[in-house]
LUMBA-959593 format. One record per residue (C-alpha): residue in three letters; chain; x, y, z. Coordinates in nm, 3 decimals. Layout:
BEGIN
   r c    east   north      up
 ALA A       X       Y       Z
...
This chain:
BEGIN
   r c    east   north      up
 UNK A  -6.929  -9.789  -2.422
 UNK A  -6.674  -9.588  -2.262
 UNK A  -6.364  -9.750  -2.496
 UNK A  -6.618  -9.592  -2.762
 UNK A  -6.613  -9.255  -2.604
 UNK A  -6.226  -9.240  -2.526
 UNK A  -6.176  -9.342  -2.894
 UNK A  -6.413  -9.083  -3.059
 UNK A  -6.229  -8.767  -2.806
 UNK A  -5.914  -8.931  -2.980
 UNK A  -6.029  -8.861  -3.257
 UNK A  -6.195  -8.472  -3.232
 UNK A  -5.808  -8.467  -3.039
 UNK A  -5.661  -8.560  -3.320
 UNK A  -5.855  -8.390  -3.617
 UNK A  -5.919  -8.057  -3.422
 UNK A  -5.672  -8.004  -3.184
 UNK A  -5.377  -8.187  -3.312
 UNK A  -5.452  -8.171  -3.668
 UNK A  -5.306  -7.877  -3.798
 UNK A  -5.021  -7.861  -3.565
 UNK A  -4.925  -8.215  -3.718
 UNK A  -5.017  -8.127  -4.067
 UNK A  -4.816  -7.815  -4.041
 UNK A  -4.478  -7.998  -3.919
 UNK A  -4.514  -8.210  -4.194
 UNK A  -4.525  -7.928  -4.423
 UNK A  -4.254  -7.812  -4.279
 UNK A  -4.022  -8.137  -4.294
 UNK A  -4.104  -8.177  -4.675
 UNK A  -4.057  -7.814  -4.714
 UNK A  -3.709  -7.603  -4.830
 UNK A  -3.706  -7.266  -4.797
 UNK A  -3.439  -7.068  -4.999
 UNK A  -3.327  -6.709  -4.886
 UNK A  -3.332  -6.525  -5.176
 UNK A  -3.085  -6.191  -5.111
 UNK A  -3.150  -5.861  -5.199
 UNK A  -2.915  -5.644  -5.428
 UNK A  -2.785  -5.392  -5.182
 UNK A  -2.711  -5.018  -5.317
 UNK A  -2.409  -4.867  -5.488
 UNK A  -2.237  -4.668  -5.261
 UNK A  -2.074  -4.348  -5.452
 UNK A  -1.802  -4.090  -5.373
 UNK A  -1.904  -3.726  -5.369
 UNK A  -1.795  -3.740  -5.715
 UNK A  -2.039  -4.043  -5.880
 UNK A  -1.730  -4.243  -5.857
 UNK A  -1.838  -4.628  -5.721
 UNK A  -1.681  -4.726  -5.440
 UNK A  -1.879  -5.031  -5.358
 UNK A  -2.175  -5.219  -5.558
 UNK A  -2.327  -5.523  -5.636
 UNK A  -2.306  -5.714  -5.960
 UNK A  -2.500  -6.042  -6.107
 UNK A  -2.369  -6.339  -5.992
 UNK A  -2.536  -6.715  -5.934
 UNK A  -2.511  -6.969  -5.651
 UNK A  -2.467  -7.254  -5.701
 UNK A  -2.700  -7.563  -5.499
 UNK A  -2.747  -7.899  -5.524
 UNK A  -3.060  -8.164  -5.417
 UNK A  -2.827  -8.432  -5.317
 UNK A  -3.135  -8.683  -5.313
 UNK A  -3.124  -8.604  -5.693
 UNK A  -2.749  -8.668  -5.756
 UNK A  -2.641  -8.974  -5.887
 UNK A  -2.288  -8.996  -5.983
 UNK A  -2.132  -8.733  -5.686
 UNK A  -1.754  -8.847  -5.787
 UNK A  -1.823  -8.766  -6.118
 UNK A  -1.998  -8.477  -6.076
 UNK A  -1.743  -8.269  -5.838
 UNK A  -1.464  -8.352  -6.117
 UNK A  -1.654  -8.176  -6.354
 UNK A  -1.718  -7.849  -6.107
 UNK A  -1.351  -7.863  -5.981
 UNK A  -1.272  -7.834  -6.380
 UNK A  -1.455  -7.521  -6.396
 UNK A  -1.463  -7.367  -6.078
 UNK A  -1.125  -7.439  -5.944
 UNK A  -0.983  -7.645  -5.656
 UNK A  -0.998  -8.026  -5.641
 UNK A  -1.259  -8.233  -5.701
 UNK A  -1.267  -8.394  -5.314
 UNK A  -1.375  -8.022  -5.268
 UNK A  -1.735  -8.080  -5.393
 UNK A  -1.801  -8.466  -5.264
 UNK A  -1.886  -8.393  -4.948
 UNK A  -2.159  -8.124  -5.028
 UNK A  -2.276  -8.349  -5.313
 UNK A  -2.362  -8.633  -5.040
 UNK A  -2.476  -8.482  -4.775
 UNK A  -2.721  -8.683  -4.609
 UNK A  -3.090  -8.580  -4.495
 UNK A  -3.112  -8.279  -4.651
 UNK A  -3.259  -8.101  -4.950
 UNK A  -3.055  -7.836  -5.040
 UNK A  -2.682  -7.769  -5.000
 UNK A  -2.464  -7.474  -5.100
 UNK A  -2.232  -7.584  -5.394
 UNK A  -2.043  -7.215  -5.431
 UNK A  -2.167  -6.880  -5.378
 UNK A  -2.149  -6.602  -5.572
 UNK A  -1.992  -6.713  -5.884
 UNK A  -1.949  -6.519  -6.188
 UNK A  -2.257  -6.528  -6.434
 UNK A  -2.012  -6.654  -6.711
 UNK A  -1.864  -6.982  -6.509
 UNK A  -2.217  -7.044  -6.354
 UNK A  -2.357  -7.046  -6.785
 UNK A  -2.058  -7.332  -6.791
 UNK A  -2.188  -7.515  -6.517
 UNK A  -2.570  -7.499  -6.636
 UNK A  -2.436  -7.628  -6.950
 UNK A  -2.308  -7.961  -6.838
 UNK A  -2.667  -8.050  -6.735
 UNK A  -2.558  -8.215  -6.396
 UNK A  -2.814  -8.390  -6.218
 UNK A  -2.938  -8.245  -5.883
 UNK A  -2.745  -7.922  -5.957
 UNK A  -2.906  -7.572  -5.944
 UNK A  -2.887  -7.154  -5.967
 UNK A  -3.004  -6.890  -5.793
 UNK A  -2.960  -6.537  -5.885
 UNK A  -2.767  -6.404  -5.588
 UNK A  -2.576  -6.066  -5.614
 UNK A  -2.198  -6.020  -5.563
 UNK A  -2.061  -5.736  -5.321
 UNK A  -1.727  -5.568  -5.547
 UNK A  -1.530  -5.233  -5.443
 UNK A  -1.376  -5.154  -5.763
 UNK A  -1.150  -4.908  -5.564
 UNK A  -0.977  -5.172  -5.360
 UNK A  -0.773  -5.006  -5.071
 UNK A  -0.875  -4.641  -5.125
 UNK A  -1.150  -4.544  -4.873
 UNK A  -1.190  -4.902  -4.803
 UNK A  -1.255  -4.833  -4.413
 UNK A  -1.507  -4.564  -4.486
 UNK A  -1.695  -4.793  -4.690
 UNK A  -1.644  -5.100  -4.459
 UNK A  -1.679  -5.476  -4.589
 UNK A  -2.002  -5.709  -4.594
 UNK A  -2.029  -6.104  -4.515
 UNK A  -2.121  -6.324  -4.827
 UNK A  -2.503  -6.277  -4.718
 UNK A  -2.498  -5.958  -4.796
 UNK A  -2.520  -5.802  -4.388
 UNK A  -2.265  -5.481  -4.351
 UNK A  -2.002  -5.597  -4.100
 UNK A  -1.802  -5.261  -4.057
 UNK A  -1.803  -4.915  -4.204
 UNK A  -2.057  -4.779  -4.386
 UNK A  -2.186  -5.093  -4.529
 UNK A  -2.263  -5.168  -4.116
 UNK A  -2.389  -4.848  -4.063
 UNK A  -2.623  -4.775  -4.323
 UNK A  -2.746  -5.147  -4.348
 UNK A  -3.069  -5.103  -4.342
 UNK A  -3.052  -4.850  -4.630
 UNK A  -2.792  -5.014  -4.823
 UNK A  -2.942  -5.394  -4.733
 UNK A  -3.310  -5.402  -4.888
 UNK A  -3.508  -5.692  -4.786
 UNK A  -3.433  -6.036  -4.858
 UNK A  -3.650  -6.239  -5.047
 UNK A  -3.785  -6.625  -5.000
 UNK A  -3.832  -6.905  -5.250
 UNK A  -4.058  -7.237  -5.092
 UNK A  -4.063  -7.545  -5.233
 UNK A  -4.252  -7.865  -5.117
 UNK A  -4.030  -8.262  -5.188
 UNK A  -4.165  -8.566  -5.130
 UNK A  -4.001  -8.813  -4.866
 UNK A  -3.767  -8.887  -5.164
 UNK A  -3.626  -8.553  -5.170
 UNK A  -3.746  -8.509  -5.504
 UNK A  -4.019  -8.201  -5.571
 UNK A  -4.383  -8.263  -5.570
 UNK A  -4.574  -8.191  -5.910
 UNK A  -4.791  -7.935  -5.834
 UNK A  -4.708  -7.902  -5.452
 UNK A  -4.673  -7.538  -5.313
 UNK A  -4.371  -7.323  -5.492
 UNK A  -4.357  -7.006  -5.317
 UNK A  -4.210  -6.703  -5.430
 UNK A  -4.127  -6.335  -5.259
 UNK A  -3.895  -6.117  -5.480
 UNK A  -3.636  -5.941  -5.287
 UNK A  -3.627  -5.580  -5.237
 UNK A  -3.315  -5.388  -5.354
 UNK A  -3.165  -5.160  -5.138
 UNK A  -3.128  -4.776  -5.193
 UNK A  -2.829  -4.608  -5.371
 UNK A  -2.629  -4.369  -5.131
 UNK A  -2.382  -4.056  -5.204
 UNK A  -2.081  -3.977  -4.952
 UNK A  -1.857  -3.663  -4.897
 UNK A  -1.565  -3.842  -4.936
 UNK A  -1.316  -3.725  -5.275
 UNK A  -1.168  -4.016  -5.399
 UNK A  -0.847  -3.863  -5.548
 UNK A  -0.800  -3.668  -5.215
 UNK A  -0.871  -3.958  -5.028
 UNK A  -0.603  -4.175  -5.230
 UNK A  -0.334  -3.887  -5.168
 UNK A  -0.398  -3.849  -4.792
 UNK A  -0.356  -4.238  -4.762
 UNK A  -0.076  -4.252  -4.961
 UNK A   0.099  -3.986  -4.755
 UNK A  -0.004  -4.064  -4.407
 UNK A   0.137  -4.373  -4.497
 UNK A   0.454  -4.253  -4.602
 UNK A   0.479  -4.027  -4.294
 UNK A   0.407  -4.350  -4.053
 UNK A   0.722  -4.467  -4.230
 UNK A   0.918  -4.172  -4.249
 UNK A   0.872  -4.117  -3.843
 UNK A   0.871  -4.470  -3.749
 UNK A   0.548  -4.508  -3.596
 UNK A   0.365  -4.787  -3.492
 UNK A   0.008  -4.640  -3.689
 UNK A  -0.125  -4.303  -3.822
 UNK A  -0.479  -4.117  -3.928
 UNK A  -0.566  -3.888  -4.072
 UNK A  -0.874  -3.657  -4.124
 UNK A  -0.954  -3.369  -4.392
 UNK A  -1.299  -3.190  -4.306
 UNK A  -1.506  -2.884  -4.430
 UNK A  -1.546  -2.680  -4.116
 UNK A  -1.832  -2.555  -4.337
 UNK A  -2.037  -2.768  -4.381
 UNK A  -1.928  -3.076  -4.178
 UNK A  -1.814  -3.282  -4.466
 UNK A  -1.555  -3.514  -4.418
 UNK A  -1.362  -3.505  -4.736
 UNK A  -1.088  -3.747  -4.675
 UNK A  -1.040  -4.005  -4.357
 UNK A  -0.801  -4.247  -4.282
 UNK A  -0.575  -4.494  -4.049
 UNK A  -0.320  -4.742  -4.119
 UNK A  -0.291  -5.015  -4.141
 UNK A  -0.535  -5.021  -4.396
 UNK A  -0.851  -5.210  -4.569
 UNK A  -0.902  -5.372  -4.894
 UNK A  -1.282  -5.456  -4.897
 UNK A  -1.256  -5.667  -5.217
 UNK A  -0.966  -5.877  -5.021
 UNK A  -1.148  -6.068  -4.722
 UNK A  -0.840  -6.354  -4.689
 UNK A  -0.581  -6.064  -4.583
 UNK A  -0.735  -5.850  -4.338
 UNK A  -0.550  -5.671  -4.066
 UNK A  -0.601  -5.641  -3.691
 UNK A  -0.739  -5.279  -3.644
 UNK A  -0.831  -5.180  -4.001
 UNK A  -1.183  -5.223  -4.013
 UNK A  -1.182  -4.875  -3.836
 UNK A  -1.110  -4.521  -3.840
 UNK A  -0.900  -4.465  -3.558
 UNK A  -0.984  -4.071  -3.569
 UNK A  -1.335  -4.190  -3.503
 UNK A  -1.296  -4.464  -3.310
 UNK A  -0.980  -4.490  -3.066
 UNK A  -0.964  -4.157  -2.799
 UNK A  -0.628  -4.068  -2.693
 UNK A  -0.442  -3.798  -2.474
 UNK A  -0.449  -3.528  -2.735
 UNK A  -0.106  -3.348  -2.597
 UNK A   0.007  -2.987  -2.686
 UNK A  -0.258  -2.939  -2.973
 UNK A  -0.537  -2.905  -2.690
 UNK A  -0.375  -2.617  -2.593
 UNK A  -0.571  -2.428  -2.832
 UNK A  -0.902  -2.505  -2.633
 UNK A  -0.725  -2.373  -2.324
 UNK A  -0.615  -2.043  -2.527
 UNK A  -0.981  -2.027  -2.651
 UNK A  -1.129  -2.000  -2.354
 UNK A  -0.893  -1.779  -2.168
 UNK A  -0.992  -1.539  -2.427
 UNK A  -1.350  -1.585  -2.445
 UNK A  -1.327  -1.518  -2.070
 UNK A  -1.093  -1.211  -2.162
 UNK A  -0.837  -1.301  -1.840
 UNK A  -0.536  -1.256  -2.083
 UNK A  -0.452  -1.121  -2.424
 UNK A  -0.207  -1.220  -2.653
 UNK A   0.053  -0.969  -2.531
 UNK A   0.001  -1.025  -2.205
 UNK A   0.334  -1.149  -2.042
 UNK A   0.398  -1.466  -1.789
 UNK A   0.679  -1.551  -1.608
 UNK A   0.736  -1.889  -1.682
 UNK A   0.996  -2.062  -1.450
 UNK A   1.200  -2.417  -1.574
 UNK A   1.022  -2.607  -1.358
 UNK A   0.630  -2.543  -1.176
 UNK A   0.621  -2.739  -0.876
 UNK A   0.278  -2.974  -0.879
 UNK A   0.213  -3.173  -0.560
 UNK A   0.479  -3.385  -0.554
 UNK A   0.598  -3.336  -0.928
 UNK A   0.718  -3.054  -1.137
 UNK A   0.586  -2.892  -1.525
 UNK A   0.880  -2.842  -1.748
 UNK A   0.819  -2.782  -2.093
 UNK A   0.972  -3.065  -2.353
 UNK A   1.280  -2.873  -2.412
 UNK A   1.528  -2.801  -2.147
 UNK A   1.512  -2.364  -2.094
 UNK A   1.561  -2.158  -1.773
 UNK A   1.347  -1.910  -1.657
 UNK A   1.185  -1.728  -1.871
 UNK A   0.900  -1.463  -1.917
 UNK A   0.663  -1.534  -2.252
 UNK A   0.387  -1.346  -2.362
 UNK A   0.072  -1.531  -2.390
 UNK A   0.156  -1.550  -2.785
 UNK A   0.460  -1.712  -2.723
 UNK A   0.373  -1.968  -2.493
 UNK A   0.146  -2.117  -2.759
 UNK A   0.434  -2.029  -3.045
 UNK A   0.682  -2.205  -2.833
 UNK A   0.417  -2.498  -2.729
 UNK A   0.555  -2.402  -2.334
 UNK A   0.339  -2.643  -2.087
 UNK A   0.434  -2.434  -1.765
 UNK A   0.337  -2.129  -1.940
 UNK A   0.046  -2.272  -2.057
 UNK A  -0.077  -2.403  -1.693
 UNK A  -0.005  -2.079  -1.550
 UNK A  -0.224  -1.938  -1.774
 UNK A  -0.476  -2.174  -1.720
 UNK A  -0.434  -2.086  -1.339
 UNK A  -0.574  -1.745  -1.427
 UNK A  -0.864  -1.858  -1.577
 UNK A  -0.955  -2.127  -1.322
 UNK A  -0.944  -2.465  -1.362
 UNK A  -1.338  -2.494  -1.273
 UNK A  -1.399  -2.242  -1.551
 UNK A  -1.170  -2.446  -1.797
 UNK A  -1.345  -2.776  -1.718
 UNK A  -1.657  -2.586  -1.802
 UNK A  -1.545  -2.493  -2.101
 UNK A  -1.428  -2.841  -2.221
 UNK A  -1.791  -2.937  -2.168
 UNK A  -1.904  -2.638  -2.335
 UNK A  -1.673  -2.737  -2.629
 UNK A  -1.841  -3.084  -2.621
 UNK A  -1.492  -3.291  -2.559
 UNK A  -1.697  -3.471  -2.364
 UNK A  -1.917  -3.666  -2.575
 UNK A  -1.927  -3.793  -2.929
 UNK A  -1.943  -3.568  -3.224
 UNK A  -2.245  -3.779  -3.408
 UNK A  -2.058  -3.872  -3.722
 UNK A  -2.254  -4.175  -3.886
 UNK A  -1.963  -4.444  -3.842
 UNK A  -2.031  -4.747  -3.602
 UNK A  -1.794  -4.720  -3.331
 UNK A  -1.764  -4.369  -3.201
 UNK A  -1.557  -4.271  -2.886
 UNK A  -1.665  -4.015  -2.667
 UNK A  -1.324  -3.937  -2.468
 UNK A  -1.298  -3.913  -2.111
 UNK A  -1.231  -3.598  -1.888
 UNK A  -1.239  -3.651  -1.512
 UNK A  -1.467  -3.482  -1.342
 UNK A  -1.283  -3.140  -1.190
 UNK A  -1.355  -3.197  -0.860
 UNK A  -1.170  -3.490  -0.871
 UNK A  -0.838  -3.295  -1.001
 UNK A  -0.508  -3.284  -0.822
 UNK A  -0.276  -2.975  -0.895
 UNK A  -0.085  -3.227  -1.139
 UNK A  -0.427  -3.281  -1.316
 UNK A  -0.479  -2.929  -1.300
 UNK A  -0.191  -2.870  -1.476
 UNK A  -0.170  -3.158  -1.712
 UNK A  -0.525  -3.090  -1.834
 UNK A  -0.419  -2.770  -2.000
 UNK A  -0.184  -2.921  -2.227
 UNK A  -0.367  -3.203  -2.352
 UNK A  -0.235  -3.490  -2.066
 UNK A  -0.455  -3.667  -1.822
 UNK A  -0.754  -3.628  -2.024
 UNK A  -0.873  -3.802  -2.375
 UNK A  -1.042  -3.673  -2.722
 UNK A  -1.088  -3.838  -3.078
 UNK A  -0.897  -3.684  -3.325
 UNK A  -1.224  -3.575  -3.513
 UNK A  -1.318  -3.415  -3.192
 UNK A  -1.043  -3.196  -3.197
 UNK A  -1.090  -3.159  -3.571
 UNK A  -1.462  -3.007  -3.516
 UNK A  -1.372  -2.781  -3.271
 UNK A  -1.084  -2.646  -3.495
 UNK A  -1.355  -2.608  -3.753
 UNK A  -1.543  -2.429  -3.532
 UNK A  -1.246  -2.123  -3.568
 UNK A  -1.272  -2.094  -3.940
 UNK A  -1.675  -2.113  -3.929
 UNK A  -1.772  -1.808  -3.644
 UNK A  -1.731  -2.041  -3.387
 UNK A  -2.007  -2.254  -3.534
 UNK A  -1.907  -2.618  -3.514
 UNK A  -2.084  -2.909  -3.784
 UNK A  -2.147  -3.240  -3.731
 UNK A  -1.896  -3.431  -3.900
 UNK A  -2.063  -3.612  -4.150
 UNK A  -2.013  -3.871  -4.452
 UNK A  -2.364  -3.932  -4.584
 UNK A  -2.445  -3.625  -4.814
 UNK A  -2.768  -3.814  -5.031
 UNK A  -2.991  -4.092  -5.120
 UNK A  -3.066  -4.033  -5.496
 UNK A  -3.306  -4.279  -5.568
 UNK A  -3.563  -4.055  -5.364
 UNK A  -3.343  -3.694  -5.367
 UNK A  -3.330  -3.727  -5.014
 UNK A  -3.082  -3.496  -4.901
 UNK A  -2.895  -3.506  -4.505
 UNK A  -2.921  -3.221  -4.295
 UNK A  -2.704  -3.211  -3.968
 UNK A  -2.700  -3.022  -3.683
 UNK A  -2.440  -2.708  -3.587
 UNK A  -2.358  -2.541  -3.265
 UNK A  -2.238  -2.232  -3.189
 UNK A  -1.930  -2.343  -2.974
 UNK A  -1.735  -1.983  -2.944
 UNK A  -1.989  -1.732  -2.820
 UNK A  -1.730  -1.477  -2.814
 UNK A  -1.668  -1.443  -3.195
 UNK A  -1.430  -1.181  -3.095
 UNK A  -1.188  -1.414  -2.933
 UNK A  -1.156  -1.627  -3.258
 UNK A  -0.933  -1.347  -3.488
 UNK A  -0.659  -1.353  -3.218
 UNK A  -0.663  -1.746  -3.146
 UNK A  -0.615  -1.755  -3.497
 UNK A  -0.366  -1.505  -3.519
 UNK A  -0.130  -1.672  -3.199
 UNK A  -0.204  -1.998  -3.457
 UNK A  -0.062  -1.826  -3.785
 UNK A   0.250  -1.763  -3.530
 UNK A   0.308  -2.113  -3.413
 UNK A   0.363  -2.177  -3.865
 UNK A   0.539  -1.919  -3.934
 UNK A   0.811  -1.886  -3.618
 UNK A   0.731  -2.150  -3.359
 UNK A   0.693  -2.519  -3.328
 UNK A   0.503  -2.606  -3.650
 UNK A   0.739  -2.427  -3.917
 UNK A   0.781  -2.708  -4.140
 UNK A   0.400  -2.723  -4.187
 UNK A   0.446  -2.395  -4.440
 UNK A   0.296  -2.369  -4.735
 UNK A   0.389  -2.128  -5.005
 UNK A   0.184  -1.839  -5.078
 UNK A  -0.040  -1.907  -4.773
 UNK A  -0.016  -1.835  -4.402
 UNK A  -0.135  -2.202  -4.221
 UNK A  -0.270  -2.159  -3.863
 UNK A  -0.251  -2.455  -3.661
 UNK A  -0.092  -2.634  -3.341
 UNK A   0.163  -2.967  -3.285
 UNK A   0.121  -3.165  -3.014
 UNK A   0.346  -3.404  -2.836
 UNK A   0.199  -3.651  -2.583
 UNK A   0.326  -3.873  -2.348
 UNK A   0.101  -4.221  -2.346
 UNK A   0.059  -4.462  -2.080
 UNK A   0.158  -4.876  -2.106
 UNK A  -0.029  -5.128  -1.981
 UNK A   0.076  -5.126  -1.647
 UNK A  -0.105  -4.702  -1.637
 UNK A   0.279  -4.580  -1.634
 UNK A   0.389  -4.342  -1.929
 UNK A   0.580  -4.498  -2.203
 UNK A   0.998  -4.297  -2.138
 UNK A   1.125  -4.156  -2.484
 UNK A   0.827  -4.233  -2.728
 UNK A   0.526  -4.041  -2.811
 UNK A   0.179  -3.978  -2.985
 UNK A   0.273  -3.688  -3.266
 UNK A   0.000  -3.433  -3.390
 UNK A  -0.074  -3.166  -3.569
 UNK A  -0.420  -2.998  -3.698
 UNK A  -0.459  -2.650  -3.887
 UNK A  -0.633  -2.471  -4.120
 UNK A  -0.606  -2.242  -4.421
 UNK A  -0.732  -1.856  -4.244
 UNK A  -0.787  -1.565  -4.499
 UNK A  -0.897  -1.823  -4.826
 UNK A  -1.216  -1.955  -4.961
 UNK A  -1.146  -2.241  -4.765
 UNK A  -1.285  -2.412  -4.451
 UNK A  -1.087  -2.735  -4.472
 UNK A  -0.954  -2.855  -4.178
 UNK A  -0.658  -3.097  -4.152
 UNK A  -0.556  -3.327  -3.867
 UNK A  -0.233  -3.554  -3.902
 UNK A  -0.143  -3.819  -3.622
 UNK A   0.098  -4.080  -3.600
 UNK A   0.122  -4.332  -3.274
 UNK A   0.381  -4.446  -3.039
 UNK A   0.695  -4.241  -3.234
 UNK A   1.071  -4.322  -3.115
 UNK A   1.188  -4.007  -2.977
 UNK A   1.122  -3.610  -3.147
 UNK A   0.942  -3.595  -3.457
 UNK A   0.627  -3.419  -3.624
 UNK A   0.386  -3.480  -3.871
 UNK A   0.394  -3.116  -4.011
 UNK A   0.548  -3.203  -4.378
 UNK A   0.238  -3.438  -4.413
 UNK A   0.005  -3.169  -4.308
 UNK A   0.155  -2.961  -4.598
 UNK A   0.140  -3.176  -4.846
 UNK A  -0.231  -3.261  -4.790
 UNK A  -0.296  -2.942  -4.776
 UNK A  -0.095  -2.801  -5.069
 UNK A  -0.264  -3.126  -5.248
 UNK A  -0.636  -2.974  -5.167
 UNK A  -0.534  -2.617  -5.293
 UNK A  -0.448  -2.704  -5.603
 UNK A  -0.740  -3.002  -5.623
 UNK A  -0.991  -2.764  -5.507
 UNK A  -0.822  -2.429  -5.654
 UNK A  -0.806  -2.240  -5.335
 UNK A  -0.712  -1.902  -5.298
 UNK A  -0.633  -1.626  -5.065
 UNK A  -0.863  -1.344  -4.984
């Protein structure tokens, strides 16, 4: 009697309790599920011109239960798909398994040549191929995918879940023999394409920038370079770049560092060209004006160190204009002395230098500025001419947007629309110069730095550039600064035109004195005849 009873709770055990569970891992080990992938959108330049999409293409699989001659069968692949025939054994015979990845993503027309031999145990899924038909140009903005279709940098990373869609699935039920069971289950979930999306980026301006920012990197002997071109407008970027550069379409020759955009990504110490935010808000606060004069001695005395300016001068007393003309670091500290460094820290903050700008781009720095309590004199000093304190380039490149736009800085940007559903982006703007009234003769002291100062050779004919070099000291490993090589800037703007563009050009780590104005001209003098720009 009770060997009756323990076998009949075996067997509610086993049919209630254990049942399904059982039946359901047997499903499972006679059941292959396929991932099915999504198309992912065409990304488009501001333009309509592609700059990544996805075309037809098949993958290749194989049952290897089902194939019976696996010698003869990966000669006849290796005769139409390329490599050697040793290639496709071991896939061909892999053991316990189902399915098995032959090649992905080949081209509709060889995958037709394959179907037509009629190999046993061989078969095709339709699985979409990534291509950027513009190779190189704007290949960091639009960022590279693995073969599964899942954005790995860029905007491909970024917008993934736009760009991605949703994968579908494909179940099918084998018998112990591997081979499939008439009329067992056969799942199917179609894949969801993903949406369409429409940057700011120009492709021919794009190509020219990255041409010539590469040519400048040369031309100065730098170790790399970006660039950035932006509507101070609107928030567009319209061009963005840093060498060395990406070739989506080229996955076997990528190099370290170009997946990114190192104006977005990599902060540095900005040097002389963050002299403008010290300018700005010494006149916001109205402590000096332009024509107010400073005596400026060879050497400041900080702590135990002295502020000289990069070229050797005695004593000498500079207006406030020419201390930014002339890029002078003691005048520019002594000036900053006026103001107060507490009030210049505030304004930093107030400038948001402190955190990112919100550009969609994975990988954003925020810069770093030491707290001002925490300031020695040096610091003090430093800090108004761009050393001991770090900044994207596009950071700097907003807030010099913010002086051809009434002070109003825009998010940078790159996504301007999803088409498929008219979706359009908005962005936010903030006012970042309260005191409009401070902007006309920042922009004026500018306008002098072009036309008789440090940044001469960024002229343009016909127009009046406003804009500031910079040349900054970086530190080595070891937190000392690098002796007789520097990070070389320059940003400016176009002031009295229909134009809000804004151009930054910055090359790293350059032997000895150089500048990156001639590159600034040329992208500029590229954009007013691409965009027809004119005085007013």
């Amino acid at each position: 009697m009770a060997v009756a009873c323990v076998l009949a709770l075996r067997l509610v055990w086993l049919t209630i309790v254990a049942g399904p569970s059982n039946a359901e891992k047997a499903q499972n080990t006679r059941t292959t599920e396929i991932v099915l992938h999504a198309k992912r959108g065409t990304i488009y330049d501001r333009n309509g011109v592609v700059l990544a999409t996805s075309v037809d293409a098949k993958t290749i699989y194989c049952n290897p239960f089902e194939v019976s001659d696996a010698a003869g069968e990966s000669a006849q692949l290796a005769a139409v798909l390329g490599g050697k025939s040793t290639d496709y054994i071991d896939v061909l015979s892999t053991p316990d398994t189902t399915f098995a990845y032959v090649h992905r993503q080949v081209d509709t027309e060889l995958a037709q040549q394959i179907e037509a031999l009629e190999l046993d145990g061989i078969y095709f899924l339709d699985d979409p191929k990534r291509v950027y038909p513009c190779k190189q140009t704007a290949g960091q903005v639009v960022g590279i995918c693995d073969v599964d279709g899942n954005g790995l940098s860029g905007l491909e990373l970024y917008y993934d879940d736009i760009l991605g869609g949703e994968n579908g699935s494909l179940y099918m039920e084998r018998g112990a023999n591997g081979y499939p069971i008439a009329g067992g289950m056969n799942e199917y979930k179609r894949p969801r394409d993903g949406e369409d999306i429409v940057i700011s980026i120009d492709l021919e301006m794009q190509e020219f920038l990255e041409n010539r920012l590469a040519q400048c990197v040369n031309d100065i002997q730098g170790k790399s370079g970006n660039a950035v071109l932006y509507d101070g407008g609107t928030g567009e970027i319209i061009a963005i770049a840093s060498t060395p550069y990406l070739d989506p379409s080229d996955r076997d020759h990528i190099k370290e560092g170009s997946t990114e955009l190192k104006s977005v990504t990599t902060a540095f110490e900005p040097g002389s060209i963050f002299k403008t935010i010290s300018a700005s808000a010494i006149l916001e606060e109205g402590v000096m004006q332009t024509t107010d004069k400073v005596f400026c001695p060879a050497y400041l005395p900080a702590d135990e160190y002295f502020v000289s300016d990069a070229h050797d001068r005695g004593d000498e007393t500079m207006t406030f204009r020419q201390i930014i003309q002339n890029s002078s670091n003691v005048g520019i500290s002594l000036s900053a002395e006026k103001l107060g460094f507490d009030k210049l820290y505030q304004y930093i903050n107030k400038y948001e230098l402190n955190e990112p700008t919100g550009i969609d781009y994975p990988g954003e720095s925020s810069g770093f500025c030491a707290d001002v309590s925490d300031w020695s004199t040096i610091q003090c000093y430093n800090v108004s001419f761009g050393q001991g304190i770090t900044v994207t380039p596009l950071q700097m490149t907003r807030f010099y947007g913010s002086l051809v736009n009434d002070g109003v800085a825009c998010t940078p940007h790159l996504l301007l629309s999803k088409p498929q559903t008219g979706e359009i982006a908005e962005y936010p703007t903030k006012q970042l110069i309260e005191n409009t009234k401070s902007i006309e003769p920042l922009t004026s002291m500018l306008k002098s730095v072009v036309e008789e100062g440090t940044g001469m050779d960024a002229q343009i004919e016909g127009f009046s550039p406003a804009g500031k070099t910079g040349t900054a000291e970086y530190a080595s490993g070891d937190g000392t600064y690098v002796l007789g090589s520097y990070n070389i800037s320059f940003v400016g703007f176009l002031p009295n035109t229909n134009s809000k563009l804004v151009c930054f050009v910055g090359v790293s780590e350059v032997p000895g004195d150089r500048i990156t104005t001639p590159a600034f001209s040329d992208i500029m003098s590229y954009a007013i005849d691409h965009y027809r720009i004119t005085t007013q």
